[in-house]
C-alpha positions in Angstrom: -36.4 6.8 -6.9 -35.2 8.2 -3.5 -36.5 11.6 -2.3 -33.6 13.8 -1.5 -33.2 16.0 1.7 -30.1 18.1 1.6 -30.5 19.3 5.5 -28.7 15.2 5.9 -26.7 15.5 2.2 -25.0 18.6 2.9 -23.3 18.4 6.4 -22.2 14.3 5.3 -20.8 16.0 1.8 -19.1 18.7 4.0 -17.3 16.6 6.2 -16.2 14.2 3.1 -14.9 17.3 1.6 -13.0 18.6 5.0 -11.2 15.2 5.1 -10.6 14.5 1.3 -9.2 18.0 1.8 -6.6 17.0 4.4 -5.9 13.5 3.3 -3.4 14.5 0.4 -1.1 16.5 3.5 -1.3 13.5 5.6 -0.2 11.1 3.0 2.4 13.0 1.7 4.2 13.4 5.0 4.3 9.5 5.1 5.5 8.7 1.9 8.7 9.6 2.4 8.6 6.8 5.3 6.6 4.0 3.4 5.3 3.1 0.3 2.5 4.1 -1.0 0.9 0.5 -1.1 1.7 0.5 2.6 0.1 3.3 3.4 -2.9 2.2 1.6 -3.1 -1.4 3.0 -3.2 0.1 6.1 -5.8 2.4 5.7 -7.6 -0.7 4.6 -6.7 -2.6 7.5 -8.1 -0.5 9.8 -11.2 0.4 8.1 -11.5 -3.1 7.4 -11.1 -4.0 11.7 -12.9 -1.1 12.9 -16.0 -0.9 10.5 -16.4 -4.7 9.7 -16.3 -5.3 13.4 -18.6 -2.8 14.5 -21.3 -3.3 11.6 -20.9 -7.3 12.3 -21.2 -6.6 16.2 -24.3 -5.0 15.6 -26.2 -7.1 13.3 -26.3 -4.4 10.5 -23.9 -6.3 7.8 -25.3 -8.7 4.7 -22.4 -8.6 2.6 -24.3 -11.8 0.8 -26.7 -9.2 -0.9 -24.1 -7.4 -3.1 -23.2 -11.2 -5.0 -26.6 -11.5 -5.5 -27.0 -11.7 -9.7 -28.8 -8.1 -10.0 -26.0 -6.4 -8.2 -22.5 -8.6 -9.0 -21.7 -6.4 -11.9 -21.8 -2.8 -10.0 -20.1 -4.5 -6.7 -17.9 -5.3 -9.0 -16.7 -2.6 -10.6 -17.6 -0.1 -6.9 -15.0 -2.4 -5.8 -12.2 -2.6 -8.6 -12.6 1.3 -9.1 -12.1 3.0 -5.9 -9.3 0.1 -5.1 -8.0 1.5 -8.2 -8.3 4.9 -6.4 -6.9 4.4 -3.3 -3.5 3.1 -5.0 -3.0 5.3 -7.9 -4.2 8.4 -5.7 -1.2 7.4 -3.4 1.6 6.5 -6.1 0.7 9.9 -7.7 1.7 11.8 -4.4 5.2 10.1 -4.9 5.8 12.6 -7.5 3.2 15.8 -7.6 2.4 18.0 -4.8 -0.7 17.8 -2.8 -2.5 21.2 -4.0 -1.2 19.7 -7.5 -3.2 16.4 -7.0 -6.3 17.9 -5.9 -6.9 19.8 -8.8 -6.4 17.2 -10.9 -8.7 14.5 -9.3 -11.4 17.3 -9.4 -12.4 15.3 -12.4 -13.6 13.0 -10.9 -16.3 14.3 -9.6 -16.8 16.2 -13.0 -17.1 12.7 -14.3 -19.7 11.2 -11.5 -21.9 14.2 -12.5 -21.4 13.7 -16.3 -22.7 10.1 -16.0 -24.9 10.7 -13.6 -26.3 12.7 -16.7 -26.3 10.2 -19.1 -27.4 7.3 -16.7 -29.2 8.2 -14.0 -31.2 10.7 -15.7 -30.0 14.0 -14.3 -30.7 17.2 -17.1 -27.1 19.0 -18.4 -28.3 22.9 -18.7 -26.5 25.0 -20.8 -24.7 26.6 -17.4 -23.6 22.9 -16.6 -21.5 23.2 -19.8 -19.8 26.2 -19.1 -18.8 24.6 -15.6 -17.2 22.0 -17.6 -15.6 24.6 -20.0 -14.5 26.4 -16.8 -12.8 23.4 -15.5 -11.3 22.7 -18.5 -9.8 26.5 -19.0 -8.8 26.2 -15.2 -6.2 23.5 -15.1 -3.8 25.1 -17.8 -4.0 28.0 -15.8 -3.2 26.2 -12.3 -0.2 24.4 -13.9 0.9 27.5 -15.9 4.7 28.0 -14.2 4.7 24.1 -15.0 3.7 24.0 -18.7 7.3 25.1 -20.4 8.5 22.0 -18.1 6.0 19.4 -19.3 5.6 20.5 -22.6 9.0 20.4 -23.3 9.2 16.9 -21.7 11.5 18.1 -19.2 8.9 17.0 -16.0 8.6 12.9 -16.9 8.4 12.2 -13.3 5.6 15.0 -12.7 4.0 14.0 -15.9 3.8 10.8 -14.9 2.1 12.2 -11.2 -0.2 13.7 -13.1 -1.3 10.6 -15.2 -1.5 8.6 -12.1 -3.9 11.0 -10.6 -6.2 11.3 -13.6 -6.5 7.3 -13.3 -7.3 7.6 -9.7 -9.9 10.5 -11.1 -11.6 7.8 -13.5 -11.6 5.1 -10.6 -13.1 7.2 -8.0 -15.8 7.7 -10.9 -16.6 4.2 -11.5 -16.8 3.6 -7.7 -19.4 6.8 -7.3 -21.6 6.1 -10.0 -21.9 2.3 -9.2 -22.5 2.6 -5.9 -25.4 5.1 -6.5 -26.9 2.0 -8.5 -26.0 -0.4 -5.2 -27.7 2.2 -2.5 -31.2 1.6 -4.3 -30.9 -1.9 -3.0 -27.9 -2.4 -0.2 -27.1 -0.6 2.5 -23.8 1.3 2.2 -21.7 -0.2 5.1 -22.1 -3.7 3.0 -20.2 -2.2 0.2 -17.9 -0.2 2.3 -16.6 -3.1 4.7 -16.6 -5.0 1.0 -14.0 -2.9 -0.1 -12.0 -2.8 3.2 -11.6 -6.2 3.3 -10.8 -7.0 -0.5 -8.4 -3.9 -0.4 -6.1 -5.6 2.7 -6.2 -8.7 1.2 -5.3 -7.4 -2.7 -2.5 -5.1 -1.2 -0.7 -7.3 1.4 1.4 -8.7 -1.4 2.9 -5.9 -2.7 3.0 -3.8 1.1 6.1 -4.1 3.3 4.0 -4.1 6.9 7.2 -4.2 8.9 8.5 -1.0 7.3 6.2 1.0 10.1 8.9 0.4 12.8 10.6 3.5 10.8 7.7 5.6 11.8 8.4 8.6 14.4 5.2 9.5 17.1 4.2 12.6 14.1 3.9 9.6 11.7 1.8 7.1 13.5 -0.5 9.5 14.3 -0.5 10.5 10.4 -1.2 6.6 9.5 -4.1 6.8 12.7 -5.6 9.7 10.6 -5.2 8.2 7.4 -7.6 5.2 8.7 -9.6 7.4 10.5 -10.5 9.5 7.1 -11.0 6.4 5.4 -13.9 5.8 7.7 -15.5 9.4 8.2 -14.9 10.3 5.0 -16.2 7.2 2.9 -19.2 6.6 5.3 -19.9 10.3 5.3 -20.0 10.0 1.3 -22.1 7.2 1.5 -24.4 8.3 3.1 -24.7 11.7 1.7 -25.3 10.0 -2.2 -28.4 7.6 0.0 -29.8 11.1 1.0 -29.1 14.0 -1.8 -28.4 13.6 -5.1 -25.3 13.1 -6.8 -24.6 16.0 -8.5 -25.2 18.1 -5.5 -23.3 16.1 -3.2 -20.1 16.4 -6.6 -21.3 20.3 -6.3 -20.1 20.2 -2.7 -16.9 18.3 -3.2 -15.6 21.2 -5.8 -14.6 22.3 -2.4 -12.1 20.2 -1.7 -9.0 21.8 -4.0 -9.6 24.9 -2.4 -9.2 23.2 1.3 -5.9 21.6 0.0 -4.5 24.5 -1.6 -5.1 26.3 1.8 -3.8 24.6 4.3 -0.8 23.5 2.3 0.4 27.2 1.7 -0.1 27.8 5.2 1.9 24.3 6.5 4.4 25.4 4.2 4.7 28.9 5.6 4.4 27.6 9.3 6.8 24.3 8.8 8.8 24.9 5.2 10.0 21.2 5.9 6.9 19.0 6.0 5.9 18.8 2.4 6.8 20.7 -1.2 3.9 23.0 -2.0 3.0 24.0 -5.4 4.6 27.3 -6.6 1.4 29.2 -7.0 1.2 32.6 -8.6 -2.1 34.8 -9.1 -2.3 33.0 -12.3 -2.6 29.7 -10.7 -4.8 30.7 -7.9 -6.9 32.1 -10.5 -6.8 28.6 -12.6 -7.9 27.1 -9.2 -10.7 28.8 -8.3 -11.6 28.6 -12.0 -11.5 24.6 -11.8 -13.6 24.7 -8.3 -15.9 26.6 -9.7 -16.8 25.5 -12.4 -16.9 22.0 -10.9 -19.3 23.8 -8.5 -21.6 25.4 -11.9 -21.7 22.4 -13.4 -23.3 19.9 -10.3 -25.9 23.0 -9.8 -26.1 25.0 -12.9 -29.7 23.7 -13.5 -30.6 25.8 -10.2 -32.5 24.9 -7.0 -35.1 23.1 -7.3 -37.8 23.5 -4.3 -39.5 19.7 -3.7 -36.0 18.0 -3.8 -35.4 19.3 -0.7 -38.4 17.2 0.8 -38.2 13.9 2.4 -35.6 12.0 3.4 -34.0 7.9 2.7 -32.0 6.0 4.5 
């Protein structure tokens, strides 16, 4: 079992939550470009070019490890969930808003921490719970101008947003929880550059590569981004789950709605024309910080704990 040092976990889970913050506003201004599917097998093609050459150029890849028989089964599913991730996250944004999809895939780390609970031996305190009762009160609220719609079954297309993200929710899960398993015995890059590669070469088939040429100069540099957050943001997680433990580093990440909702209200006030932003109303800003929160309660309610913050793993 590693020792955990959050003076390393905490500024990696920071910056994964600063770009998992912006990468919803980036997308959505491409989408109206490109599909989805391009988008993403881009991302992938980058990552794949820029990480797998610079971790191959520098001796520091052994992508032979993760087919070994102990680890098959987690690269497996690390693999197949956050490729899930990646292409649900971005069909979802077809038809929700950005603040709307980062509520939602607040779940997912909700559901690293809960099987982090039940499999990797973390305690639930009776504060934990009402994090998760918190969230669960919180999203209602959020959506609460949108309810009459969706119950009625007037909002198909935004339902169907919505389901999309909460599969992206329970991919991102199965990737976080399996790749804690694979950092006791792999370095992360191997299952990072893993993924990069397997993601261009699933999505190529159903991407239209050509369709770029569309793309004015504001555009490219969203897709540069969008590869460059794959990196930052992915190697910054990694590396913060090999240092700190996971429900901190999900504690951390309850951040990331908040950042969304943000800087979308204020892009939308600066440049009404980039993006739709969610119509928010003090109920819904209340629902928010009631989901982030208890997201938040939940990852720490069992409290500090002094000799966890001793030591350190790479």
């Amino acid at each position: 079992m590693h020792q955990s040092n959050w003076k390393i976990g905490l500024p990696l889970a920071l910056i994964t939550a600063f770009m998992w913050g912006l990468l919803p506003i980036a997308l959505k201004g491409l989408l109206d470009t490109i599909s989805a599917t391009t988008a993403t097998w881009y991302r992938f093609v980058g990552a794949a070019l820029l990480a797998g050459g610079y971790y191959g150029w520098s001796r520091r890849l052994n992508l032979r490890q993760l087919f070994g028989s102990a680890l098959l089964p987690f690269t497996l599913l690390a693999v197949g969930g956050l490729l899930t991730n990646y292409l649900t996250y971005a069909t979802g944004l077809n038809y929700i808003t950005a603040g709307a999809s980062q509520i939602v895939i607040q779940l997912a780390p909700l559901m690293l921490l809960v099987s982090s609970v039940l499999w990797l031996g973390e305690n639930f305190s009776p504060r934990q719970w009402l994090g998760v009762i918190m969230v669960a009160a919180g999203l209602p609220l959020f959506f609460n101008q949108r309810l009459p719609q969706l119950l009625s079954g007037a909002g198909g297309d935004y339902l169907l947003g919505l389901g999309f993200i909460v599969v992206a929710a329970i991919g991102w899960a199965v990737y976080g929880y399996n790749q804690k398993k694979i950092l006791r015995h792999a370095a992360s890059q191997n299952l990072l550059v893993l993924i990069y590669i397997t993601g261009t070469l699933c999505f190529l088939p159903m991407a239209d590569p050509l369709s770029v040429s569309r793309l004015n100069g504001l555009e490219w540099a969203l897709l540069v981004f969008l590869t460059a957050n794959t990196l930052i943001a992915y190697g910054a997680f990694s590396k913060a789950l090999a240092n700190w433990e996971a429900s901190r580093v999900s504690a951390t990440l309850a951040l990331v709605p908040l950042i969304t909702l943000a800087l979308a209200a204020l892009i939308g006030a600066l440049w009404p024309g980039y993006i739709e932003v969610e119509p928010l109303n003090w109920i819904s800003w209340l629902g928010a910080a009631a989901v982030a929160c208890g997201s938040l309660l939940a990852a720490v309610g069992k409290g500090q704990r002094r000799h966890s913050d001793q030591g350190t793993s790479d």
